[in-house]
C-alpha positions in Angstrom: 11.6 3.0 41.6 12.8 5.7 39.2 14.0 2.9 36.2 10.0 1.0 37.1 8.2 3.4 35.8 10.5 3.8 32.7 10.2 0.6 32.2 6.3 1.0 32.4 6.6 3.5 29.8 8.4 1.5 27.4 6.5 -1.4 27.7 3.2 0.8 27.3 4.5 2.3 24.0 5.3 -1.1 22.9 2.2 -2.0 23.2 0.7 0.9 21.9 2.8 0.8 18.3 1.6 -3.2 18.2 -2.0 -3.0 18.6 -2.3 0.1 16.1 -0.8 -2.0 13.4 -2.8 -5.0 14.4 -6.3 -2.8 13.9 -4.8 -0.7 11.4 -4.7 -4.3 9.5 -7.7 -5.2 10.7 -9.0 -2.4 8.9 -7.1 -2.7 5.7 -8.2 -6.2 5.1 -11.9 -4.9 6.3 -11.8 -2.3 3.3 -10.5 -5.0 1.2 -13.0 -7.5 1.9 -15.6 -4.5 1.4 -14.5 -3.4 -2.0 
């Protein structure tokens, strides 16, 4: 059960480093659009 939750982990940092590019874009092209 040990290598599930590691697996968990990974996936969930994944994740985590996709959708902050996707809003940090999100917010760039906001700015952008702003200005």
């Amino acid at each position: 059960m040990l290598w599930l939750s590691r697996h968990v982990t990974l996936l969930r940092a994944c994740f985590v480093s996709i959708s902050g590019t996707m809003v940090r874009e999100i917010l760039a092209s906001d700015i952008s659009h702003g200005l």
